[in-house]
C-alpha positions in Angstrom: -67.5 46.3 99.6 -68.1 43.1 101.3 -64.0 41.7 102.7 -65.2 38.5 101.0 -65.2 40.4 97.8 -62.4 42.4 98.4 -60.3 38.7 99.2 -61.1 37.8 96.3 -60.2 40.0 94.0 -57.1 40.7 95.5 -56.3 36.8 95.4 -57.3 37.0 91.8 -54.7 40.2 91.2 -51.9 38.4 92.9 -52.8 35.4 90.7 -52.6 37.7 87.6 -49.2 39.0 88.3 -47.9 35.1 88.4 -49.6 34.8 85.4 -52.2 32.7 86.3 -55.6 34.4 84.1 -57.6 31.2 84.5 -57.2 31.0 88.1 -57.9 35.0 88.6 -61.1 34.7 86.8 -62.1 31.4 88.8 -61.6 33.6 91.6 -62.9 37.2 90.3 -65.6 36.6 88.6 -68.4 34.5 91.1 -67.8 37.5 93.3 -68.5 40.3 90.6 -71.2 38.7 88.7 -73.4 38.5 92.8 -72.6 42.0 93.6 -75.5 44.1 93.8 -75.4 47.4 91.9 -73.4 49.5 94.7 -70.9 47.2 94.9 -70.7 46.7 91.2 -69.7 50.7 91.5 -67.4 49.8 94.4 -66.1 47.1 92.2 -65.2 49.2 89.3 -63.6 51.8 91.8 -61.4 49.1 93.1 -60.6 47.9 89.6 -59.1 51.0 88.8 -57.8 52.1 91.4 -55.9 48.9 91.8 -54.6 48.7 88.2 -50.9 47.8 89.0 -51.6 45.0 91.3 -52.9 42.9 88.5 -49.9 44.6 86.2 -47.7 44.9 88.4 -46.9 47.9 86.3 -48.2 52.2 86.5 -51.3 53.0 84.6 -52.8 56.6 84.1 -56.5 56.2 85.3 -58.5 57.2 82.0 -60.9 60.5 82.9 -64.5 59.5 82.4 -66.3 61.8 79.8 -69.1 64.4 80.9 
């Protein structure tokens, strides 16, 4: 994953947790709609792997079906 895109959603996460969705999105969502399809996957890794920094709270990672 680029460190542009990993800036950014990390900025948009910290903006979550002050509740600031607008602001997230305006940050999130230029980066995730240019990513290619590998870093789409890198993306969705990230996303939910990093579920409590936009919740600030602990999620159990849903298991993906066969």
């Amino acid at each position: 994953m680029r460190p542009s895109t990993l800036r950014a959603l990390s900025r948009a996460a910290e903006l979550t947790r002050q509740n600031r969705l607008t602001e997230a999105m305006l940050m999130a969502e230029p980066v995730i709609l240019v990513a290619d399809d590998i870093e789409g996957e890198e993306i969705r890794r990230w996303l939910l792997d990093h579920i409590a920094d936009f919740t600030g709270e602990n999620h159990e990672i849903p298991k993906e079906l066969p």
